[in-house]
Each structure stands twice: as C-alpha cells, then as structure tokens.
C-alpha positions in Angstrom: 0.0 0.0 0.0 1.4 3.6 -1.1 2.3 5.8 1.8 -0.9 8.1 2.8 -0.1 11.7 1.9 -2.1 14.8 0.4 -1.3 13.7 -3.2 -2.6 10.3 -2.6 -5.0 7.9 -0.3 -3.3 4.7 -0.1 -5.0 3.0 -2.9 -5.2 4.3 -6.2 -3.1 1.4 -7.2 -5.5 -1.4 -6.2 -8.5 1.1 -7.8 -6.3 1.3 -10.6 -5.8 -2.7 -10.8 -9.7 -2.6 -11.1 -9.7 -0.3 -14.0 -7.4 -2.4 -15.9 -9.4 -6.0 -15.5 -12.4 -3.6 -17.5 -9.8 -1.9 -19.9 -10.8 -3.6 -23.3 -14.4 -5.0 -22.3 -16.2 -2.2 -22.1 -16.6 1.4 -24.2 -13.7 3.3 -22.5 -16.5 6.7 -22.3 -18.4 3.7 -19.7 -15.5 2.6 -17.3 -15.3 5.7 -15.7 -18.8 5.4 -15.1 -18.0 2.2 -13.6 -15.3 2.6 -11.6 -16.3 5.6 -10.3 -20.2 3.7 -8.9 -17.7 1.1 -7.5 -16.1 3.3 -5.2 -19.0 5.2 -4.0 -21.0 1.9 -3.0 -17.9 0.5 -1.7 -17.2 3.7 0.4 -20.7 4.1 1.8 -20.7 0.3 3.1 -17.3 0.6 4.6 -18.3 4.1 6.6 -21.9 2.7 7.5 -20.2 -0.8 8.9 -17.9 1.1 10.9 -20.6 3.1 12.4 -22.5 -0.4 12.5 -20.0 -1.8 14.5 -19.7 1.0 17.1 -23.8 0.8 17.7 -23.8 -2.6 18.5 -20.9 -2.8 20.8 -22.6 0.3 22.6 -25.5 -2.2 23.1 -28.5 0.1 22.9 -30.4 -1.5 19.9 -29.9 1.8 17.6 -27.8 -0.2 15.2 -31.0 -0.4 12.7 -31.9 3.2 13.3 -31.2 5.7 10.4 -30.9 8.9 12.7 -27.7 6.9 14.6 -25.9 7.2 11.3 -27.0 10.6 9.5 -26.3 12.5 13.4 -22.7 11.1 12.5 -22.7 12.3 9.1 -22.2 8.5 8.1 -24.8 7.5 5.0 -27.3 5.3 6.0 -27.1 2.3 3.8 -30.4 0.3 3.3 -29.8 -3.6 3.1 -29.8 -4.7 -0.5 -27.0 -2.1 -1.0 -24.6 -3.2 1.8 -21.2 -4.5 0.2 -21.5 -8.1 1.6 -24.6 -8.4 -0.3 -22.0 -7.5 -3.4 -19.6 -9.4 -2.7 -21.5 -12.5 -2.2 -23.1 -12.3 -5.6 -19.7 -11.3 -7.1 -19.6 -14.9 -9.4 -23.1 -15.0 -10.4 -24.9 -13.7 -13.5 -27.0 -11.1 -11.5 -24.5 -9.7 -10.3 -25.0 -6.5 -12.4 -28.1 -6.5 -11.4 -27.6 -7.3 -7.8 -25.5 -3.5 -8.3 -28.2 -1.8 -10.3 -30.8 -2.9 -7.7 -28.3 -1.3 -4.4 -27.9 1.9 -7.1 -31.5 1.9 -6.9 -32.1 1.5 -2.9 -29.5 3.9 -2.6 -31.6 6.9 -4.7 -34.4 5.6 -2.4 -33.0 6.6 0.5 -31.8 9.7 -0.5 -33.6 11.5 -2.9 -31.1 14.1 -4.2 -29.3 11.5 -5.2 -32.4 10.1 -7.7 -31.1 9.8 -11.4 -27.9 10.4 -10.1 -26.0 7.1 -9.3 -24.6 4.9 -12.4 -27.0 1.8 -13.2 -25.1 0.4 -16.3 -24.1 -2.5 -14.3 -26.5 -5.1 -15.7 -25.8 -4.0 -19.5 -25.1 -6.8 -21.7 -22.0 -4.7 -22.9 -20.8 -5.5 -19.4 -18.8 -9.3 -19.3 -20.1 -10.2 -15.6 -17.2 -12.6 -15.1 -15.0 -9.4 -15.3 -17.4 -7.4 -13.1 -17.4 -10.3 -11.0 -13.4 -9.4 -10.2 -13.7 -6.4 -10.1 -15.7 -6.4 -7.2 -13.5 -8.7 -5.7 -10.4 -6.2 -5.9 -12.9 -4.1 -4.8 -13.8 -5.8 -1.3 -10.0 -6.4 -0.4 -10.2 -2.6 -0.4 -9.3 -0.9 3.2 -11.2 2.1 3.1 -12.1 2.6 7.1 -8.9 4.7 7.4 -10.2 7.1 4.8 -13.2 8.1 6.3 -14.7 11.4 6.3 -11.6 13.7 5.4 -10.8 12.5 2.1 -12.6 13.1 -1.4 -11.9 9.8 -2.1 -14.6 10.1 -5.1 -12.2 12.7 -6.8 -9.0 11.3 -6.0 -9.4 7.9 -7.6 -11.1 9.4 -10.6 -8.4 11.6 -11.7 -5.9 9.1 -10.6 -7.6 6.6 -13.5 -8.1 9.2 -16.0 -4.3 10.3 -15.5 -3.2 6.1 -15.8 -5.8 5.9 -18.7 -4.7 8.8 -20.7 -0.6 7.9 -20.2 -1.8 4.4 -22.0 -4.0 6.2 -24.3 -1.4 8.5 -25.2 -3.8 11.3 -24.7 -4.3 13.9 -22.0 -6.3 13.3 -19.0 -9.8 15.1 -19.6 -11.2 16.4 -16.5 -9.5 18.7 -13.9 -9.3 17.9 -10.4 -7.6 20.0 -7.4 -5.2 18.1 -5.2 -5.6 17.9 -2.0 -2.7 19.9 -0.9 -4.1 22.5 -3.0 -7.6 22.8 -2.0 -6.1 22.8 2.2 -3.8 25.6 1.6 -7.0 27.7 -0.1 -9.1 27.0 3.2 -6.3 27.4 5.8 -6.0 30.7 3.8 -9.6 31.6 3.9 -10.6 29.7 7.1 -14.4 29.0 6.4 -16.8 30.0 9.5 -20.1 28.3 10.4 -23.1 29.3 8.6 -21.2 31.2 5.8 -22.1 30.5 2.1 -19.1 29.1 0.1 -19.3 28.9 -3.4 -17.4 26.9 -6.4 -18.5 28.3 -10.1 -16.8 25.4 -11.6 -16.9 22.8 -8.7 -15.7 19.8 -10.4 -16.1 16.7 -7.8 -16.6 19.0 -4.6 -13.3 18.7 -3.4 -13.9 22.4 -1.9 -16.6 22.2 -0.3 -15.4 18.7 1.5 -12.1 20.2 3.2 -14.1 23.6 4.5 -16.7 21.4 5.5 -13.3 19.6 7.5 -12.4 22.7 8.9 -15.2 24.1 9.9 -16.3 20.6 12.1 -11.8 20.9 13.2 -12.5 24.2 14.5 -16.1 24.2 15.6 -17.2 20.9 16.2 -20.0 20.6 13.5 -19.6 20.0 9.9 -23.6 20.3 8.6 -22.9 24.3 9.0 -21.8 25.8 5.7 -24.6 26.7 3.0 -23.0 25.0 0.1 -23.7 26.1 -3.3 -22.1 24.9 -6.9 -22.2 24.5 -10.2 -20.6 22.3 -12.5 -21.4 22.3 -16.4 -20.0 18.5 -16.9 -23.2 15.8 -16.5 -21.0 13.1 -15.1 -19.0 15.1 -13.1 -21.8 17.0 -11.7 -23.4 13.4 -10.4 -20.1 12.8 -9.0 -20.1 16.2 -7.0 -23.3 14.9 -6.0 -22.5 12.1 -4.6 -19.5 12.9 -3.3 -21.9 15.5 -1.1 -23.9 12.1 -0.2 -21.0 10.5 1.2 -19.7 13.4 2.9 -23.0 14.1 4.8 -22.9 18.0 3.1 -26.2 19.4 1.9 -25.4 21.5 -1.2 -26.8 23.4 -3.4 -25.8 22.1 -7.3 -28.8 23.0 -9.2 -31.0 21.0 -10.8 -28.7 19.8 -13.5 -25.5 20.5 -14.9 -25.2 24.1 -16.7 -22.3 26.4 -18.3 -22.1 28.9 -15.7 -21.3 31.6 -18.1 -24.4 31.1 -20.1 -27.3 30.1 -17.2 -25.7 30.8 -13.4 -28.0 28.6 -11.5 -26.8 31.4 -8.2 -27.2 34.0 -10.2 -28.4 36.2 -7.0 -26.3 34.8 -4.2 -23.8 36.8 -2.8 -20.9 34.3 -1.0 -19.2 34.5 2.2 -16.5 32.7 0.6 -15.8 31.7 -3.4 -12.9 29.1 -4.0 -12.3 27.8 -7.2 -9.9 26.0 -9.7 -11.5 27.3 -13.0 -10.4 25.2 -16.4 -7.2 26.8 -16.9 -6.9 29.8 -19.9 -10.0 28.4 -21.6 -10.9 29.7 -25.0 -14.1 30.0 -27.3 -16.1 30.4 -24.2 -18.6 32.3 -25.8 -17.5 36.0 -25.0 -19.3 37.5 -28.5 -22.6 36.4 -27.1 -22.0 37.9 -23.6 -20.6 41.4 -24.3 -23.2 43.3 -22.4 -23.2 41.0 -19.4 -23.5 42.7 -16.0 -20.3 40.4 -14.7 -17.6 42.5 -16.6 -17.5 45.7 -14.5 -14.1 45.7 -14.9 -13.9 45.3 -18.7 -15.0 42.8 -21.6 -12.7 39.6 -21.2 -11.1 38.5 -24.1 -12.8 35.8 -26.2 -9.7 33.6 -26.4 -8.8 33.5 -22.6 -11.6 32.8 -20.0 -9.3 33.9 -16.7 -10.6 37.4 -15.9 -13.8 36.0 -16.8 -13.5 34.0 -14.2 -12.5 36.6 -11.6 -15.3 38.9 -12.5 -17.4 36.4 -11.9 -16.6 35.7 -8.4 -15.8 38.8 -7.9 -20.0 40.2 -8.7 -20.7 37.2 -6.6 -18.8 38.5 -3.3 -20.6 39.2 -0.5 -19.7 43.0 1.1 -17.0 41.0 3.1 -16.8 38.4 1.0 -13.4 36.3 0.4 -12.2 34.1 -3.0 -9.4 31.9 -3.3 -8.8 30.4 -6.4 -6.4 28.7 -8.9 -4.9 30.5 -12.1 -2.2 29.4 -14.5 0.8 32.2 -14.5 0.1 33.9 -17.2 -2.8 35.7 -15.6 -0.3 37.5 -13.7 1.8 39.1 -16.5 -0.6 39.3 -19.7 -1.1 42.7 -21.7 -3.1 41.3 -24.6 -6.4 41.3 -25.6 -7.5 44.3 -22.7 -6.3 41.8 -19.8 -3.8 43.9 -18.4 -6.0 46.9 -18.0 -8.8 44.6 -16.5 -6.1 43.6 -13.5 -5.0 47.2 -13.3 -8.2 48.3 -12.3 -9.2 45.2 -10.3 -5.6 46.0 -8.3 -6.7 49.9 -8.0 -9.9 48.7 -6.8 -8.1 47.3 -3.7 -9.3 43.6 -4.0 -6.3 41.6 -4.5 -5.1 40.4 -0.7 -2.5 37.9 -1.8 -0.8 35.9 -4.6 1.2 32.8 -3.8 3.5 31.2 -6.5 3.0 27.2 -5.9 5.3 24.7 -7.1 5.5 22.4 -10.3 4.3 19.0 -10.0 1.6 19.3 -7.1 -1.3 18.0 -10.4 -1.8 14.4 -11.2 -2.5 15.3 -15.1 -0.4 18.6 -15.9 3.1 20.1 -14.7 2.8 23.8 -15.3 3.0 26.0 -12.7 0.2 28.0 -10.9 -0.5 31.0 -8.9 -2.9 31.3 -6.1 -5.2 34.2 -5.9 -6.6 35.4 -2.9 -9.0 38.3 -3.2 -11.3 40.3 -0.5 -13.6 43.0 -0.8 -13.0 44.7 3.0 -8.9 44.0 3.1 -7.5 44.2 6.9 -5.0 45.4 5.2 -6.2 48.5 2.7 -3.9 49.6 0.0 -1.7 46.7 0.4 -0.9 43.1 -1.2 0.4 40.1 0.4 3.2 38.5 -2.4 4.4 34.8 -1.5 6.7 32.9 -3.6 6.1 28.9 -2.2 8.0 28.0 -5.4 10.2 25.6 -3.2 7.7 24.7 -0.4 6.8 20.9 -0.6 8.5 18.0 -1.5 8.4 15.0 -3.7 6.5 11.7 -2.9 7.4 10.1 -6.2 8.9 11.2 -9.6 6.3 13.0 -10.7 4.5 14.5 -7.6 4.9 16.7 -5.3 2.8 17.3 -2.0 2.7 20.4 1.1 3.4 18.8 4.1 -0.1 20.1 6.8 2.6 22.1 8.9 5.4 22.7 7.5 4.0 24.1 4.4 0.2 25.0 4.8 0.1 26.0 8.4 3.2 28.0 7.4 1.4 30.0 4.0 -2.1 30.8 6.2 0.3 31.9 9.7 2.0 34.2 6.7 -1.5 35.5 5.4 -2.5 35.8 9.2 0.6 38.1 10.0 0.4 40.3 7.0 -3.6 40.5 8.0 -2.7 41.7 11.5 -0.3 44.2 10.4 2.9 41.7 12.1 4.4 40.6 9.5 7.7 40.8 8.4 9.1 40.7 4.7 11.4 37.8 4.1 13.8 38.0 1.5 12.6 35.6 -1.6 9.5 34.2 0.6 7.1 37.2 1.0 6.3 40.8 1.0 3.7 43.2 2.0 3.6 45.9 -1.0 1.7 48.6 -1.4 -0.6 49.4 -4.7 1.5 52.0 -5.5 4.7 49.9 -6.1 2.6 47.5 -7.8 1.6 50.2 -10.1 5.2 51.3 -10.8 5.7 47.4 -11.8 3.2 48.2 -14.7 0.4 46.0 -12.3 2.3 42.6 -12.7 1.5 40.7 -10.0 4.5 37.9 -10.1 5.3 37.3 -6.8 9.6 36.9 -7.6 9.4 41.2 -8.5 8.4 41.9 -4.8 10.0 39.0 -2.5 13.2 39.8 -4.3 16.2 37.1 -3.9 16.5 34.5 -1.0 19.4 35.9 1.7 22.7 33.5 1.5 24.1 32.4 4.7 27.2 33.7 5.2 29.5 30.7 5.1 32.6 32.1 7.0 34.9 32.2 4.2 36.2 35.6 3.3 36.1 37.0 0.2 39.6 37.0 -1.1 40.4 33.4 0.1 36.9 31.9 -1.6 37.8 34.1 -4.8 41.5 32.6 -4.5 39.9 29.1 -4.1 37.1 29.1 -6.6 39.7 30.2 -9.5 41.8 27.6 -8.5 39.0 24.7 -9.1 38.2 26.5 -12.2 41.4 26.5 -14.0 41.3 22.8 -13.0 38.1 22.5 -14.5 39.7 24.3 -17.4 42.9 21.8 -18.1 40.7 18.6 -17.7 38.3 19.7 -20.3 41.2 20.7 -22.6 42.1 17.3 -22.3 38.8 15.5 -22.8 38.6 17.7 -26.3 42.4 16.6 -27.3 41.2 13.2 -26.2 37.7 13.2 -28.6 39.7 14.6 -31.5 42.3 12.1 -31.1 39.4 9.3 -31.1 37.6 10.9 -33.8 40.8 11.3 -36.2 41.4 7.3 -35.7 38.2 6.8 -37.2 38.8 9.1 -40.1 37.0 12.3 -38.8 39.3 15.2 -38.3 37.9 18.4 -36.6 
C-alpha cells in the first residue's frame, strides 16, 4: 500500500488494478462510469459498517436506526445495497443486477441523489465474469482509514483518468484539485459556520469537503456551511453529488449541470467565501454572445482567454465581506493582450487583491505547469496593500512526478503568513514574501509575479572571506579548465582514428 499523503489515499493502485481487468471489455466513455459507482457503493458500506460496528458494541439497539448514522454524518445504507450483499453475488450472473438494484435502494433513501448514481451495471455490454473481479479487488479494499476527510470520489477518478490517458497516449480530460491544493486555499480563507461558500466550476466538490473539515476541526460541526455549486460537466456534476452524499454536506448544485457563463443557476447569491480551480486559460467560451453582461464591470474579457472572466465572476458574486481563493495558470499574472492587463489594473486599483502565492510544479496528477494562487477580498484588513508569496520551493516530492505540502510545515506556514500580514505583524522575508503597497505595484506596470516583490533568497554567510573563496574558486576553475582541454584533445584524437578530423 502507497504511503498516505495529500497527493494520494493509499490506494489508487488497487483502484487502478480494477480499471485495468475492464480496460478492453467495455466502451472506454463507460469505465469511468463504472469505476467511479464502485467506489461510492464500496465507500458508503465501509463508513456505514464502521458506524454499524460501534452501535452494536454500545449495546442500545440503535444499530438499525437511520438517525444513529446521518447525526454522525455517516450514509445510511439500506440492506440490499450493503457490500456483503455484493460481494456475495460477485460470481453470479446477476450480479450487475444485484449492483443496479443497491444503485436503486440507494436513490431511495436519499432522494437528491435520484437519477444520479450509475445503473449500467446489468448491461449486456458488461462481461459479468470481469465485473465479478472487479468487485472482488474491490472488497480487499481498506477504506475505514479514509473516512470522512478525504474526497476519495475525486482522487481515484483523476488518478484513472491520469493512468488511462498515459496508456492512451492522450491527455487526462477532467480537472481535479489536489488535496494539498484545495487545504492551503481553506487554511487561507478559514471558512466559519453558517457562511455561504461557493465553487463556479466545482468539479467533484473537493472544496466544499475540506471547509466542511475545517469548519467541524475548529467548531465541532460539519452540517454548517450553505454550500452552493455549479458544474457544467453531466457526469461530473453526479459525481459532485455524490461525493456530497457521502460526505454528509447538503449542497446546493442546481437542478442539472449548466455552463455557468451562459445560465448561473446562483445568479443572486452573494458568497461568504468563493474558491475555485476554473479550467485553466479556456478559450471559445462564448465571449461574443455575452458582451453586455453585467459580470464585466471591470472590462470585456477577451474571447480567447476565460481567466478574468472567471475573476469577474466571483468577484460580482462576493458578498460585502466576501473572500475568493482560487487557482490560475501564470500567465494571468503578467498578460497585456487582448484588454487583460488593463482589467487587472483596475481590479488592483480597486483594492481587492489580498494575496498571490507562487506554488510549485508538479503538485497535479494530469499537468506540470506551474500556478499562482489568488486570494481576493472585498474589506482587506490590510487597505492599500498586497500580500506576495513565492512557495515556489515549499513541498517536496513523494514520487517522480508528484509533489505534496506537508499540513505544517507548508500549509500551516502559507495561512500563519496571510494571518501576519492581516494583522499588520508581518515581516518581509527576502525571496518568501512581501507586504507591497498598490502604488509599487503600479510602478511594476500591475504585474502581480510574486519573484518582483520577494526579491532574492538571503545567503548564509558561510565564514569564508572574500579573497580566500575568490583565490579558491579560480583555482577549481582553472582545473576545471585543463581537464576539459584534455577530454577535447582526447575526442579529437578518437575521432581522427576513425577518419573524422575536426
């Protein structure tokens, strides 16, 4: 089992095992579908048999009774959709329709989950010998250590799509926020009870699960938060959805899936709290037909980049104290073209930007190239000032490809930052962070990279004074010099014995 970090949950691997026993059986549009129904069933058993467990050693008879479970935020599962009923018709030929049936039992019991859940199960497309191991993989699963704090849902799915599109030899589709991510927004922002948070682009409601976290860390409920979202994406809306489900969080996702730019399904709310990892620099997002809109009180955004189209549309849903974190490639930072510069210039002279932080490479499953965190507030503690952090070489590396923030080290250490500069406390630390003022942003023609302010990291003064370093590091260079003279006499001597002359 892979060590349990923010990047992963321990078992993508296994999940990912499953995956590949359906790889070639079934269209590979349906898998996901599959996989993804899999892991909610197999979640919601392992959660309500926990809590099963605990009720009957307390001896009181409540074991049966739905109100012990939903008080605990634990999803009451009805009979026919427990995972030993699953597992035990694994090798049979109902067994897709044993999991239709507990899909079915499921909507039942919770009705804003109806229409939602996969029930593709029983399809003749579907070899049930191959479902049959599937769900055996799937039972050998140890999910009782992931309960409650994890979007498990989103997790494994962009884990697959990333495995699936490295064998496709295409890119992974859908976007998904890391954990590490998605903590450092909400240590940032640190959600209070009964505040409205808000996700235009909300993906599988990995948001909303870790302020729902901190909310129950720091106040001892988690039901608390008025949760609203939208997600244009059918299957990842139902996701989001159930994701919600197993979480125990009431939210607000609409009726259906919709393109937020076209039909807001919020279109009067006014959030507490926006957070947000919109599809990075998207283009042909319809900007001819929404010229007029009400949104762009800063300026039209241009119809080949989505990103301050984004902003002003958290930005008109902000509450008078209202806060947004939220995830932007780099090049929102910088960019001229196409009216974007002069839309962040007057969004800065507006006084809403609290803080930018520079985040590492490598912290995605599917992409590598870097972001910027956003943090933006309509009533700064702070006025006429910007917090700049540059976390470029925060984190560390949990494989080749991944990196992760450690809870302390990294995120405590980013929100303490924010909390300092909000206090008026903080101070500047070379190449790390800066409180700047609007007017020196202005003087940097409104670029908001975070490396212009922080400036350079300090060098520790090693001991070694000047002249004798100096005397030292020539020395090792003219060795440096002579041995590669004689590596080049030595490759044209090998080169001219083989008739090349140079």
């Amino acid at each position: 089992m892979a060590e349990k970090n923010n990047v992963n949950i321990g078992f993508e691997k296994q999940i990912w095992d499953a995956a590949c026993v359906l790889w070639g059986h079934i269209p590979a549009a349906e898998y996901r579908k599959v996989i993804v129904g899999l892991i909610f069933l197999r979640y919601v058993s392992s959660a309500f048999n926990k809590r099963y467990k605990e009720l009957v050693a307390e001896g009181d008879g409540f074991e049966d009774d739905r109100d012990a479970y939903t008080m605990e935020n634990v999803f009451f599962v009805p009979e026919d959709a427990r995972w030993e009923k699953i597992s035990s018709s694994a090798h049979t030929e109902e067994i897709g329709i044993v999991i239709d049936n507990a899909m079915r039992e499921i909507e039942k019991e919770n009705t804003t989950l109806k229409n939602v859940l996969p029930k593709n199960y029983a399809s003749p497309d579907l070899d049930k010998r191959v479902l049959g191991e599937v769900v055996d993989l799937f039972t050998n699963l140890d999910m009782e250590n992931n309960q409650g704090n994890n979007d498990i849902l989103g997790t494994t799915y962009q884990y697959c799509i990333q495995q699936f599109a490295a064998y496709e030899g295409v890119k992974g589709g859908e976007f998904y926020t890391p954990p590490s991510v998605v903590k450092t927004i909400v240590a940032i922002l640190k959600p209070f009870e009964n505040s409205r948070i808000y996700d235009p682009c909300c993906g599988s409601g990995g948001m909303f699960v870790q302020s729902s976290e901190f909310v129950k860390a720091h106040a001892g409920k988690r039901g608390v938060l008025s949760v609203y979202g939208q997600e244009s994406n059918a299957d990842t809306w139902k996701m989001a959805k159930m994701n919600m489900a197993i979480h125990g969080i009431d939210a607000d996702f609409g009726a259906y899936q919709a393109d937020t730019f076209f039909n807001d399904l919020h279109s009067t709310l006014k959030a507490d709290f926006i957070m947000a990892n919109p599809p990075f620099n998207l283009s042909n997002w319809g900007q001819d037909k929404l010229l007029d809109d009400l949104r762009w009180k800063y300026g039209v955004p241009p119809a080949g980049n989505a990103n301050f189209a984004w902003i002003q549309h958290m930005i008109h849903h902000l509450a008078p104290n209202g806060k947004i974190g939220l995830v932007l490639a780099n090049g929102a930072l910088s960019t001229q073209i196409s009216g974007e510069g002069e839309i962040r210039k007057k969004i800065i002279e507006d006084d809403l930007i609290e803080g930018i932080v520079a985040m590492p490479t490598q912290l995605f499953y599917s992409v590598t190239i870097p972001v910027t965190l956003w943090f933006i507030s309509k009533n700064k503690e702070q006025k006429g000032k910007t917090l700049f952090i540059d976390a470029r070489k925060m984190g560390h590396m949990v494989d080749r490809k991944h990196r992760d923030f450690d809870d302390v080290e990294d995120i405590q250490k980013l929100a303490d930052t924010f909390e300092a500069f909000q206090n008026g406390t903080l101070e500047n630390v070379k190449g790390f962070c800066a409180a700047v003022s609007t007017e020196e942003i202005a003087k940097q023609d409104y670029i908001l990279t975070p490396g212009r302010y922080v400036g350079v990291e300090e060098q520790k003064d090693d001991g070694e004074p000047f002249e004798e370093k100096m005397t030292r590091l020539t020395s090792e260079l003219s060795d440096m010099f002579k041995k590669s003279h004689e590596l080049e006499d030595e490759i044209r001597k090998n080169l001219g014995a083989i008739g090349y002359e140079i």
